[in-house]
MARVEX-84749 format. One record per residue (C-alpha): residue in one letter; x, y, z. Coordinates in steps of 0.05 Angstrom, whole numbers. Each point is the difference from the previous one (the first is absolute). Example, Ala and Ser with C-alpha at 12.3 -4.5 7.8 and 13.67 -1.06 7.14 Angstrom:
2
<'A'; <246; -90; 156>>
<'S'; <27; 69; -13>>
% end
This chain:
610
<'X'; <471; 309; 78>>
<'X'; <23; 38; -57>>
<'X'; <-36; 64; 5>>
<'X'; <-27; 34; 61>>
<'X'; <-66; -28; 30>>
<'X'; <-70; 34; -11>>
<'X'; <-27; -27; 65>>
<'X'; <38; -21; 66>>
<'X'; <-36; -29; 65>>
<'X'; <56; 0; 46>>
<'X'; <-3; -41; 77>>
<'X'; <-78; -5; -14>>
<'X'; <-29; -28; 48>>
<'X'; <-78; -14; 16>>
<'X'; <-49; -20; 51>>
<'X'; <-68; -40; -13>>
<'X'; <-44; -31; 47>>
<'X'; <46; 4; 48>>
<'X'; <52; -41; -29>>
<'X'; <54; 32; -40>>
<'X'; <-9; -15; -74>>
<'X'; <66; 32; -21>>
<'X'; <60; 12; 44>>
<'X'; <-2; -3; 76>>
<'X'; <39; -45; 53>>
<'X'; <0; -61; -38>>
<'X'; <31; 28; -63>>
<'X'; <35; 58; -33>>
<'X'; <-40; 55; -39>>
<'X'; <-12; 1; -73>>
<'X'; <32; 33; -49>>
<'X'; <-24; 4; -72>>
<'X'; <34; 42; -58>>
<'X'; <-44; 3; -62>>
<'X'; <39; 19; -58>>
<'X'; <-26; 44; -71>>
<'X'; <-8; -62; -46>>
<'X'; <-8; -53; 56>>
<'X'; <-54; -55; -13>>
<'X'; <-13; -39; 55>>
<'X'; <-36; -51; 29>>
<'X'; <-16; -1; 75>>
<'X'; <-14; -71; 26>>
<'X'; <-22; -24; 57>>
<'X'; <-58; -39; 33>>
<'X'; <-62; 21; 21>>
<'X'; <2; 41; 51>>
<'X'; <68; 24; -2>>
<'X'; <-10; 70; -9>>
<'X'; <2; 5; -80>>
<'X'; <-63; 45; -9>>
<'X'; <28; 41; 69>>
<'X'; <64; 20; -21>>
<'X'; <-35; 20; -71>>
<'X'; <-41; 54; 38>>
<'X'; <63; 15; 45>>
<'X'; <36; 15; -69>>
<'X'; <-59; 36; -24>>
<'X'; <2; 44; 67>>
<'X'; <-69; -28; 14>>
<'X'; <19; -13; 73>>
<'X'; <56; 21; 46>>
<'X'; <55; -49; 28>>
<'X'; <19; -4; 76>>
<'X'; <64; 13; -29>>
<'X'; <49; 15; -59>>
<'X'; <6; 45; -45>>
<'X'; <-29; 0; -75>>
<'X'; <36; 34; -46>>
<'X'; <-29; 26; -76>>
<'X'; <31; 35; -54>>
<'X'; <-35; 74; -12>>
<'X'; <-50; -9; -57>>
<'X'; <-11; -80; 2>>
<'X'; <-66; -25; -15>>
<'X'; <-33; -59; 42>>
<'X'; <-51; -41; -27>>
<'X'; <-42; -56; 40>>
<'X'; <-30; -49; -34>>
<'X'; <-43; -24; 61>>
<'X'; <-28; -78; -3>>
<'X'; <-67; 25; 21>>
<'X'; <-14; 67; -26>>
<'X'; <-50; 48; 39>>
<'X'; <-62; 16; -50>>
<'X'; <-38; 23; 50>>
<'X'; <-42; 67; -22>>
<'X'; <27; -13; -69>>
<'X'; <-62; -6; -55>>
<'X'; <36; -21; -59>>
<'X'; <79; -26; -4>>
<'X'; <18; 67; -34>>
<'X'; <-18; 31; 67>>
<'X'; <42; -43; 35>>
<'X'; <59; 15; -40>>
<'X'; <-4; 72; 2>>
<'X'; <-13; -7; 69>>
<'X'; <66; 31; 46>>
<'X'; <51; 51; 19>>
<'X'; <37; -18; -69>>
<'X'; <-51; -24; -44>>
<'X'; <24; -22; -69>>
<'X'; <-37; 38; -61>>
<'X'; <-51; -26; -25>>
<'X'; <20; -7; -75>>
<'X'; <65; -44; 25>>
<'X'; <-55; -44; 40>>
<'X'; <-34; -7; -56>>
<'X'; <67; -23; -51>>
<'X'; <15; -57; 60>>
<'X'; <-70; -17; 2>>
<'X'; <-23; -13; -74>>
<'X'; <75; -44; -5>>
<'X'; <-24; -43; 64>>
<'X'; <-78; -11; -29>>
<'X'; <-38; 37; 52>>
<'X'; <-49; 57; -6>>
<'X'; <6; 47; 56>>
<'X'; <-70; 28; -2>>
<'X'; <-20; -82; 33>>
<'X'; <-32; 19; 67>>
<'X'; <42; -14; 54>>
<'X'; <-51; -36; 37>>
<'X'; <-9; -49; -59>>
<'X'; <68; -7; -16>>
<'X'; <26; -76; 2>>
<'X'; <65; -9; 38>>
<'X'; <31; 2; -67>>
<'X'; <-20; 60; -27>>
<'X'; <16; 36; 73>>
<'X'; <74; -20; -5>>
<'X'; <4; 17; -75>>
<'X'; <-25; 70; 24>>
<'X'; <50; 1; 51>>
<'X'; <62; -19; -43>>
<'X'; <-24; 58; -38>>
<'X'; <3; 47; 51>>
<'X'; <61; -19; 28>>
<'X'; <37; -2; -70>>
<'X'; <-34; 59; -29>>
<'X'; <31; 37; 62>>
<'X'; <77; -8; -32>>
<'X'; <32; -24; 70>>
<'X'; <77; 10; 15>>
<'X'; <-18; -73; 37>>
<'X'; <-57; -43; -1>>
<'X'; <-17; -40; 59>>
<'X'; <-46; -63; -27>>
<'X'; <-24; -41; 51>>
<'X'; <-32; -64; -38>>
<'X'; <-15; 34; -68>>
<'X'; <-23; -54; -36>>
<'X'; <-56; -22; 40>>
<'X'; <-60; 1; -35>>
<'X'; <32; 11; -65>>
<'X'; <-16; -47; -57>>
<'X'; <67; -34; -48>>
<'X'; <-9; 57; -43>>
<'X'; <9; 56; 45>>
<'X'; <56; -28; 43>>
<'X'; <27; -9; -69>>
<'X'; <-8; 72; -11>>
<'X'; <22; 34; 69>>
<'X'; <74; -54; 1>>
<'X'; <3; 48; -71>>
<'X'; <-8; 61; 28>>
<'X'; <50; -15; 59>>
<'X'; <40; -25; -45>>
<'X'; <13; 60; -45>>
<'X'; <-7; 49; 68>>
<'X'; <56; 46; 22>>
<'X'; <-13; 3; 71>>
<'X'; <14; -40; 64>>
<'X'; <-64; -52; 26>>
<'X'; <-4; -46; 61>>
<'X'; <-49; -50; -19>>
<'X'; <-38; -53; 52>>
<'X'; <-33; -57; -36>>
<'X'; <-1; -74; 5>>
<'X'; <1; -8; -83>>
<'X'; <69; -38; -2>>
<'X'; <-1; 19; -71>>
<'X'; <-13; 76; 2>>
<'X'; <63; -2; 48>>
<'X'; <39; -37; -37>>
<'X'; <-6; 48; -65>>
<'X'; <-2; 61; 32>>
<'X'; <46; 1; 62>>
<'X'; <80; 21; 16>>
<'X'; <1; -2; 68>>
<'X'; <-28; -36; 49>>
<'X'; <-21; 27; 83>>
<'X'; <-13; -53; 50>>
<'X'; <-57; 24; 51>>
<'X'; <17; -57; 58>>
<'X'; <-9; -2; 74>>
<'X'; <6; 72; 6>>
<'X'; <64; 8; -49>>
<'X'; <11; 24; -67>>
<'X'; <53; -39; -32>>
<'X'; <23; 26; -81>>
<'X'; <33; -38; -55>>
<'X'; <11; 27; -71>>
<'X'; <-36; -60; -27>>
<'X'; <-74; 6; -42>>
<'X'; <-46; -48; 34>>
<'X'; <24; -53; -45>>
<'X'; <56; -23; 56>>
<'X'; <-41; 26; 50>>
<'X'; <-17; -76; 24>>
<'X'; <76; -26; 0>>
<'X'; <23; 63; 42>>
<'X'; <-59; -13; 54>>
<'X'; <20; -76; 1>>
<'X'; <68; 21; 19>>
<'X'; <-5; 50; 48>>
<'X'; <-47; -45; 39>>
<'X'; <55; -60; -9>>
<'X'; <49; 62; 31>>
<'X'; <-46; 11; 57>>
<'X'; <-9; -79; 14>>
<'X'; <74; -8; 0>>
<'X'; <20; 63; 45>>
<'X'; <-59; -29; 45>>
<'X'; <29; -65; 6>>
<'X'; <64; 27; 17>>
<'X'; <-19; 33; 59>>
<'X'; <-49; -59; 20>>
<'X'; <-59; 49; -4>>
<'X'; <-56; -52; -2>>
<'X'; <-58; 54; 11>>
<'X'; <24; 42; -56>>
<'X'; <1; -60; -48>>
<'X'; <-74; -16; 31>>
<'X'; <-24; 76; -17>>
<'X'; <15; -16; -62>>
<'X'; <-41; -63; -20>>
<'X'; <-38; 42; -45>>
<'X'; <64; 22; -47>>
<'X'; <19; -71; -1>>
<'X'; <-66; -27; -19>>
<'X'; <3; 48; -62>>
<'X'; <62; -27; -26>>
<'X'; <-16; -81; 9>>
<'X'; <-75; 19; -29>>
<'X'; <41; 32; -67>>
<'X'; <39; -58; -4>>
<'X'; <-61; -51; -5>>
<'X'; <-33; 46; -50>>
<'X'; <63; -12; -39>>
<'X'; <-16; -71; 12>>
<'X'; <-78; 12; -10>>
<'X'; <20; 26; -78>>
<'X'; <29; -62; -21>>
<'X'; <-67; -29; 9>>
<'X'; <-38; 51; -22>>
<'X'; <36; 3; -67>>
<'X'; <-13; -78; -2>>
<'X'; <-68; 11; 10>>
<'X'; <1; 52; -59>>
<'X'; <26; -56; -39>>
<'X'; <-53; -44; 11>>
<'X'; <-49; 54; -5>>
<'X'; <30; 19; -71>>
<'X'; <-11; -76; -30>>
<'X'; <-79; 12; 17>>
<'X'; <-21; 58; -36>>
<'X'; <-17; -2; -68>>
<'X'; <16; 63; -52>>
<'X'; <-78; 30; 20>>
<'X'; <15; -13; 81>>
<'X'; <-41; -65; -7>>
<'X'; <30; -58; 40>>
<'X'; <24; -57; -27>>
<'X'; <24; -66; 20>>
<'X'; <79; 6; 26>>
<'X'; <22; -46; 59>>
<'X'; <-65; -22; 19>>
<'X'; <-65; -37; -27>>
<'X'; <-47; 34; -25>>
<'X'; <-43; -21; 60>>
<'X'; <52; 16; 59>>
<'X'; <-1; 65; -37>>
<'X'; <-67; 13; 5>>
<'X'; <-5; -27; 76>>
<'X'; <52; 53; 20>>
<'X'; <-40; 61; -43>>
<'X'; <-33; 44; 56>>
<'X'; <-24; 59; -50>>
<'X'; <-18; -15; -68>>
<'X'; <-14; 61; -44>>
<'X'; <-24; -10; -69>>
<'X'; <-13; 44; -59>>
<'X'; <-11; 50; 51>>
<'X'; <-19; 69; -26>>
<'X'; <-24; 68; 39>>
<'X'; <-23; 71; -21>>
<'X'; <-25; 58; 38>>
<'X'; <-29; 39; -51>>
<'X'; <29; 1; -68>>
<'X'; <64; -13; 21>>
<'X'; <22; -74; 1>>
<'X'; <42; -7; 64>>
<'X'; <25; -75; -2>>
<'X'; <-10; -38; -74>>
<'X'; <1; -75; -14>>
<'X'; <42; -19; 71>>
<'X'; <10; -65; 13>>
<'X'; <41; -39; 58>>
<'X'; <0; -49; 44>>
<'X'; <30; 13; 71>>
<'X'; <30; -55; 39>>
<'X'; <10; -12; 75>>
<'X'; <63; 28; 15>>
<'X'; <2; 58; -48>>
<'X'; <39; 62; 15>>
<'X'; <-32; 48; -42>>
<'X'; <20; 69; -16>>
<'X'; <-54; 53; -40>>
<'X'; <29; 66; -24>>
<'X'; <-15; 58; -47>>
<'X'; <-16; 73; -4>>
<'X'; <-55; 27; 44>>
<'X'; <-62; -5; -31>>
<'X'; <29; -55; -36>>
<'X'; <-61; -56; 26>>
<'X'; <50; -29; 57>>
<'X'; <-52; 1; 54>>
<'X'; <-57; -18; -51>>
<'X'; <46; -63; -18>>
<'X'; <14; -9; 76>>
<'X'; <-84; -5; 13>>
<'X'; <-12; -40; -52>>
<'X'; <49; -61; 16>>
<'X'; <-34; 8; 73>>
<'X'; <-67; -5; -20>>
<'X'; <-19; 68; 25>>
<'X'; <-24; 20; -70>>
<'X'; <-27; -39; -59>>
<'X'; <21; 1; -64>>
<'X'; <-29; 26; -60>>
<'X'; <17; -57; -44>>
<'X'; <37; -67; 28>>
<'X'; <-7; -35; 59>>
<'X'; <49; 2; 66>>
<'X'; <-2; -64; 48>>
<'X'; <27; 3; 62>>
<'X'; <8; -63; 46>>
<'X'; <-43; 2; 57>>
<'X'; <55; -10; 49>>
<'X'; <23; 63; -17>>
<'X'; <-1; 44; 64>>
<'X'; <43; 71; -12>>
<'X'; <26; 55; 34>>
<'X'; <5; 63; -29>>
<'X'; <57; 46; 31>>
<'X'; <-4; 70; -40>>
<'X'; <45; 48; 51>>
<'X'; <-51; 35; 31>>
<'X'; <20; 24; 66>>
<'X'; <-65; 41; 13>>
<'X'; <-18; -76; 19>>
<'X'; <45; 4; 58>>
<'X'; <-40; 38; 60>>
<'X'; <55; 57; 34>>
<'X'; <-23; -15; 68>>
<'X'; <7; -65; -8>>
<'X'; <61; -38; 26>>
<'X'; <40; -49; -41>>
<'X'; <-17; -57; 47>>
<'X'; <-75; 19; -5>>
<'X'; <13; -2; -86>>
<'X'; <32; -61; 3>>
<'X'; <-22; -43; 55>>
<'X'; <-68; 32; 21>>
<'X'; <33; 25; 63>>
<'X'; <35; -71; 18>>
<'X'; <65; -26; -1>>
<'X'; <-11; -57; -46>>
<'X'; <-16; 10; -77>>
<'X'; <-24; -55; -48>>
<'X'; <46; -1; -57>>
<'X'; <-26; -44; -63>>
<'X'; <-27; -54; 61>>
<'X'; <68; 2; 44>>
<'X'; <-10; 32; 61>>
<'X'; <59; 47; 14>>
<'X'; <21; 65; 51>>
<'X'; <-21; 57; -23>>
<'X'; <70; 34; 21>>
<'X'; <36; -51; -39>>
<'X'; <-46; 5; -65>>
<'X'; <26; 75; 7>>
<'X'; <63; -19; -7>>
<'X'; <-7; -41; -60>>
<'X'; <-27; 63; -37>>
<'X'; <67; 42; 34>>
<'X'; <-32; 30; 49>>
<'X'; <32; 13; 71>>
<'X'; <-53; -37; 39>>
<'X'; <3; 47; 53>>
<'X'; <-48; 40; -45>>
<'X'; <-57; -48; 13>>
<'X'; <-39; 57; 45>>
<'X'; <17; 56; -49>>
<'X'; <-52; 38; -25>>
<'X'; <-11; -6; -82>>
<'X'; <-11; 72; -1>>
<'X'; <64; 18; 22>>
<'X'; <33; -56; -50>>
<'X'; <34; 31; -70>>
<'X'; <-37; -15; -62>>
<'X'; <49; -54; -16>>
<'X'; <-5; -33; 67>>
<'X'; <-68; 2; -9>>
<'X'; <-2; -29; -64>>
<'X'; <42; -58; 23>>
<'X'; <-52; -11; 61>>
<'X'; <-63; -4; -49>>
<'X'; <46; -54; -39>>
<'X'; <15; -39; 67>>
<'X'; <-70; 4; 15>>
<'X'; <-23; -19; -71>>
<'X'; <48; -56; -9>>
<'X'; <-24; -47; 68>>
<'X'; <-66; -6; -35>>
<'X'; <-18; -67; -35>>
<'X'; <4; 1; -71>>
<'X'; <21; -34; -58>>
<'X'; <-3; 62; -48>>
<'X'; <31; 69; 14>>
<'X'; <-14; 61; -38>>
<'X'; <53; 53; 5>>
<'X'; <-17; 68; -26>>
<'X'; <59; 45; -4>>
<'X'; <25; -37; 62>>
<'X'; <75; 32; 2>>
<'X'; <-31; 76; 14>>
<'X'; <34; 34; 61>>
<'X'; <46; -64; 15>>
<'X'; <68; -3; 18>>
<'X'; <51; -42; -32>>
<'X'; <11; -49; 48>>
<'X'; <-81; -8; 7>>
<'X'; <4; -13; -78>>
<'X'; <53; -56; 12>>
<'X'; <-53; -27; 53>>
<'X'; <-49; 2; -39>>
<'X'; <27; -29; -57>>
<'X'; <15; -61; 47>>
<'X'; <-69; -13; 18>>
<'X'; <-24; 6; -65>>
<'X'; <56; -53; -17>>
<'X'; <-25; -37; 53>>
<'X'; <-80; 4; -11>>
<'X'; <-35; -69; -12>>
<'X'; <-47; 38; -52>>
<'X'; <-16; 43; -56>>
<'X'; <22; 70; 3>>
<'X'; <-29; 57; -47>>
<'X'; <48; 61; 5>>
<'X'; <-12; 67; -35>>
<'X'; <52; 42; 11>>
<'X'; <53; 53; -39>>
<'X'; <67; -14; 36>>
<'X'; <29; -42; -50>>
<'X'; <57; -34; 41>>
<'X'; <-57; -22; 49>>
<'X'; <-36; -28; -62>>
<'X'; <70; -38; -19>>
<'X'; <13; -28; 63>>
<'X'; <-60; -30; 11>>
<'X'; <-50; -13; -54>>
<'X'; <1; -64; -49>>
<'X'; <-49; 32; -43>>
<'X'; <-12; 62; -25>>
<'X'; <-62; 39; -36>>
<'X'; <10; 62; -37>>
<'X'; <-53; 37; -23>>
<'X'; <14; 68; -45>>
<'X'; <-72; 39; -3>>
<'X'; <-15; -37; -64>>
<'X'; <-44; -64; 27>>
<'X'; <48; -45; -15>>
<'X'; <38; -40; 66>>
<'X'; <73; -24; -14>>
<'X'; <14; -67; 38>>
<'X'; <68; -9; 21>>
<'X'; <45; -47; 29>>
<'X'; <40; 39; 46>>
<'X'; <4; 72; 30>>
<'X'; <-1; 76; -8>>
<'X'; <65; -6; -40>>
<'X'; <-28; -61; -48>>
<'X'; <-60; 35; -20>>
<'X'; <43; 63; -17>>
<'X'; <47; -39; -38>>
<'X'; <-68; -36; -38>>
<'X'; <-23; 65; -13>>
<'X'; <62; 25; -27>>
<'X'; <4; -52; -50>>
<'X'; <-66; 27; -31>>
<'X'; <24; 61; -11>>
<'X'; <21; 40; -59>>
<'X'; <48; 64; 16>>
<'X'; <-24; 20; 59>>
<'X'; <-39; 61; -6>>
<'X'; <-13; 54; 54>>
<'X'; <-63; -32; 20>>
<'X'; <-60; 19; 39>>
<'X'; <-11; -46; 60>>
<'X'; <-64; -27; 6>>
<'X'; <-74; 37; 4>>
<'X'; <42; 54; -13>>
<'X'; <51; 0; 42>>
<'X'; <73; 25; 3>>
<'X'; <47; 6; -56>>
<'X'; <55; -50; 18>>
<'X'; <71; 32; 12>>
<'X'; <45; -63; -10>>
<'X'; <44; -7; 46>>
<'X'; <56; -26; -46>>
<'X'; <1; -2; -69>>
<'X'; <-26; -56; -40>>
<'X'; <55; -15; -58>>
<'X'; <-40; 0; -62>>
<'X'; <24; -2; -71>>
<'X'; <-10; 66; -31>>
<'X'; <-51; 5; -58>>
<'X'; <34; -18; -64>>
<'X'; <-44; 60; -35>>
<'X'; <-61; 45; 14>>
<'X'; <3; 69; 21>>
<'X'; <17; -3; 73>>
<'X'; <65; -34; -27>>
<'X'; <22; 53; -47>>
<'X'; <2; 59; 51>>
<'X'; <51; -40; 35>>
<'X'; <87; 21; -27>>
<'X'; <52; -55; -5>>
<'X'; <20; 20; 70>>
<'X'; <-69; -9; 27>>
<'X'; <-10; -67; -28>>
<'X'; <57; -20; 28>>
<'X'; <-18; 21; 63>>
<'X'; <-63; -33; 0>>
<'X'; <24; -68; -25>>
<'X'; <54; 0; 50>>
<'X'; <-22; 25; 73>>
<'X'; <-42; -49; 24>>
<'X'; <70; -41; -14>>
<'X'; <31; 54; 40>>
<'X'; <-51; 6; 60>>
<'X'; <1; -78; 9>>
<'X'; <81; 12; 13>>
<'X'; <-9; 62; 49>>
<'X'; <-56; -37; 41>>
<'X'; <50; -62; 10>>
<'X'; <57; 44; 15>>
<'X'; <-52; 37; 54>>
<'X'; <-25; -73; 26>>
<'X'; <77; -18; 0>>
<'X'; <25; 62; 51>>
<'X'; <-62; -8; 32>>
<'X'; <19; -70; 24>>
<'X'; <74; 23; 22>>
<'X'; <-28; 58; 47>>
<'X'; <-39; -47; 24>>
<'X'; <57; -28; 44>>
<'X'; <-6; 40; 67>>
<'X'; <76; -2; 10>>
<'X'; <24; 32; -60>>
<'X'; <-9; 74; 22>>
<'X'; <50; -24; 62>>
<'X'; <45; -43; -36>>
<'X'; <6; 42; -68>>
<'X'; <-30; 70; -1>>
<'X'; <30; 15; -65>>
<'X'; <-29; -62; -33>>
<'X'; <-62; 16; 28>>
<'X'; <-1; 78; -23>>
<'X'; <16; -25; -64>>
<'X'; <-53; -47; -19>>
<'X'; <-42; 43; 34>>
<'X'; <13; 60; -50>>
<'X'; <-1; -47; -60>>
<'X'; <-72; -24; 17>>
<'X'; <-12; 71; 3>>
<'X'; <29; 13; -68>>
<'X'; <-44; -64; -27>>
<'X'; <-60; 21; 31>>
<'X'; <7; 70; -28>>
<'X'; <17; -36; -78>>
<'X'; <-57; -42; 9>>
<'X'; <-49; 52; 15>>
<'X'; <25; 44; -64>>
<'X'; <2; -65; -42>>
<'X'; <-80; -18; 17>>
<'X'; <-17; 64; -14>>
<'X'; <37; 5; -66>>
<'X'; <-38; -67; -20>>
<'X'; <-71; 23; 24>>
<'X'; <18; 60; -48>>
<'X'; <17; -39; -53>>
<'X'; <-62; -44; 5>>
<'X'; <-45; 58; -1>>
<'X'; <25; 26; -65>>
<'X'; <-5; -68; -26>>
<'X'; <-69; -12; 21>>
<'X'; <-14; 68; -35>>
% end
């Protein structure tokens, strides 16, 4: 580490439930250096300890042993998954709620960026506007390190958008936990492994995150092997299962771009379907929702204009857009739990849904997971096969030795994971998923991208985690606060790229119903105006600079992406510490060009906009 750490939790070790969580006989005791400009992700599943050793950092609660370690004068912000509003009237009292309360005017600059108006009761706030207010607080606060654990749930395109900005352009050190593959990808440096009571680091952003994990466990297997330790390799059906289920996904994409394909050759310019590999009546015998014409209003405002579609047995479909947007208005209206104002919706009668929306106020506390699952038994009917109730756990990676556990002791992950377990035995031949990836690990988001995969039906998924979105949708429908639904062929990424293409010079735009001003996250290359006034403020130099640093940016992200891959190897530290201090310091030096090179650019295009 190249400077001095902020933060240091050294031979930490912790107690919970009576079981160590960290440290103890069965392994050594964590230590964890945080550096100034570190950005981190901490992964691990549910239940790990991620959200524990956040409050541990935060000095929240006190170790059985270790000592912590912070530099005179640092700054520690939590940015808590479930905030506490309790007492709070509005979402300005919340904020300026606490020993080091941010001021008010800096709430209010953070705020009126990320769309939300503090005076909002608290009481009436959605979920949305709660973690908006929260972000807020925790940014207005200007930490030394930020501790996020899953920022961007709850947070529509636009705002996720806006915060990857933010973090982007910030000068201090964050830990972030979040299952948004994407939001790691962009953001992280460094990666900290939470697993089975260790805390493993690599100098890696979360992008090689997945190739390191593969081969440590591959180490573990072999070393296992070696010493013909059968019940270590059995304790560890769980990693295993992880890596085979990633490798079918990879398999599972192939067909899901195939299906893409197919699904690309049906849709007409205005999202009407059209005759491709089949009849027109094979088409029509595999429609299950038929939406035509449909429009809605509440008010004077016209949420959904002039939609038309035809959904087919089989469809993976994805619906995304700002909050506010008319998601969940689209979402009712293709079930049949609303009318229309104009156009009809027909839905076949064989139709029989299930709606899973996350809530895991369904799941009772004193109720045990055999009671949630199997009514107290120890068989479970799953889709009409009868199976074990212990061995349905495992399918959704749980040790089944938690069968007896009480929910209310459970994380909110693990209980998350139970409520889709539950949901997903039920007989159905539509699923409705409403932001179905909040509080779930990674390697629950590889599951449940494999039962999606798998699903004999028709699956309606609103979500904002885009690579969720790209790994398992064929279809995707945008909607951007104006009425009007795109239809896509594809993902997340597909209907960015169509929107893209509509666009002139992108402007620093207002998200939708007012929402945030978006902060790209790397600049667009545009061709500079060939006259008006925002082009004659710029010098020779500054055209220059304009024309060519997207050109340049493109290079230093490769040549990031490039030593990236090379540290990736876990032996190069051992076999060539030189090479490795060496690309290490040039990513540095990239990162640090980069940064200056975006910002430069974002200058430019603000005196160009005028």
């Amino acid at each position: 580490m190249a400077q001095p750490p902020i933060l240091s939790w050294e031979g930490l070790g912790l107690q919970q439930g009576g079981r160590w969580l960290f440290g103890g006989p069965e392994q050594a005791d964590i230590d964890l250096h945080i550096g100034p400009h570190d950005r981190l992700a901490l992964i691990g599943r549910n239940g790990a300890g991620k959200t524990t050793l956040f409050r541990l950092i935060d000095d929240q609660i006190e170790a059985d042993r270790g000592v912590r370690k912070i530099k005179p004068g640092t700054r520690i912000v939590l940015l808590e998954q479930d905030p506490d509003f309790t007492g709070c009237d509005t979402l300005m009292d919340f904020a300026l709620r606490g020993e080091h309360a941010p001021a008010e005017h800096e709430v209010e600059a953070i705020a009126g960026q990320l769309g939300i108006d503090m005076s909002t009761t608290a009481k009436g706030a959605s979920g949305g506007e709660r973690r908006r207010a929260a972000i807020a607080k925790a940014l207005a606060q200007e930490p030394d390190l930020l501790l996020m654990d899953e920022p961007t749930n709850h947070l529509d395109l636009a705002a996720i958008d806006w915060l990857e900005g933010w973090l982007d352009r910030y000068k201090g050190a964050f830990v972030v936990i979040s299952h948004d593959r994407t939001f790691l990808k962009r953001l992280t440096r460094a990666t900290i492994w939470l697993d089975r009571g260790t805390l493993r680091r690599k100098e890696v952003g979360f992008g090689g995150y997945e190739a390191w994990e593969e081969q440590v466990y591959a180490e573990e297997a072999r070393a296992a092997e070696k010493l013909d330790a059968r019940l270590k390799l059995e304790a560890h059906w769980l990693e295993r299962g992880v890596t085979a289920r990633r490798k079918r996904n990879q398999g599972r994409l192939e067909k899901l771009w195939q299906m893409r394909a197919q699904r690309a050759a049906m849709i007409a310019p205005k999202g009407t379907a059209k005759l491709g590999l089949a009849t027109e009546e094979e088409f029509r015998s595999k429609s299950v929702i038929v939406a035509e014409g449909v429009s809605k209003s509440y008010g004077e405002r016209k949420i959904i204009r002039d939609f038309t579609l035809r959904i087919q047995r089989g469809d993976r479909i994805g619906v995304v857009g700002a909050n506010g947007a008319g998601k969940t208005t689209l979402l009712k209206l293709l079930t049949g739990e609303i009318a229309p104002d104009e156009g009809t919706v027909e839905i076949s009668k064989k139709l029989t849904g299930v709606m899973i929306d996350q809530q895991r106020s369904l799941l009772s506390g004193d109720k045990t997971v055999r009671q949630v699952l199997a009514e107290g038994g120890d068989w479970i009917d799953v889709r009409g096969v009868r199976k074990h109730v212990q061995g349905y756990l495992k399918e959704f990676l749980f040790d089944p030795r938690v069968v007896d556990t009480k929910v209310g002791i459970m994380s909110g992950g693990e209980r998350s994971r139970l409520l889709l377990a539950r949901e997903f035995a039920r007989k159905s031949n539509l699923l409705v998923l409403d932001e179905p990836t909040n509080d779930l690990d990674l390697e629950t988001l590889d599951l449940l991208q494999e039962v999606i995969a798998d699903y004999d039906g028709t699956v309606l998924i609103v979500s904002h985690d885009r690579d969720f979105l790209d790994r398992t949708v064929t279809l995707t429908l945008g909607l951007d606060g104006s009425g009007l639904v795109d239809i896509v062929a594809g993902g997340y990424e597909d209907w960015e790229a169509k929107r893209k293409e509509r666009k002139a010079p992108v402007p620093r735009a207002v998200g939708a119903g007012g929402g945030p001003a978006k902060v790209p996250n790397k600049p667009t290359p545009q061709s500079p105006p060939s006259s008006g006034r925002g082009s004659q403020k710029l010098s020779y130099k500054d055209q220059r600079d304009y024309e060519l640093l997207p050109a340049r940016i493109e290079e230093l992200e490769t040549a990031i992406a490039r030593g990236e891959e090379i540290l990736a190897d876990p032996e190069l530290y051992t076999r060539d510490p030189q090479k490795f201090a060496n690309i290490s310091k040039g990513i540095e030096n990239a990162r640090a060009e980069k940064d200056a090179a975006e910002e430069r650019w974002l200058a430019l295009a603000e005196m160009i906009e005028g």
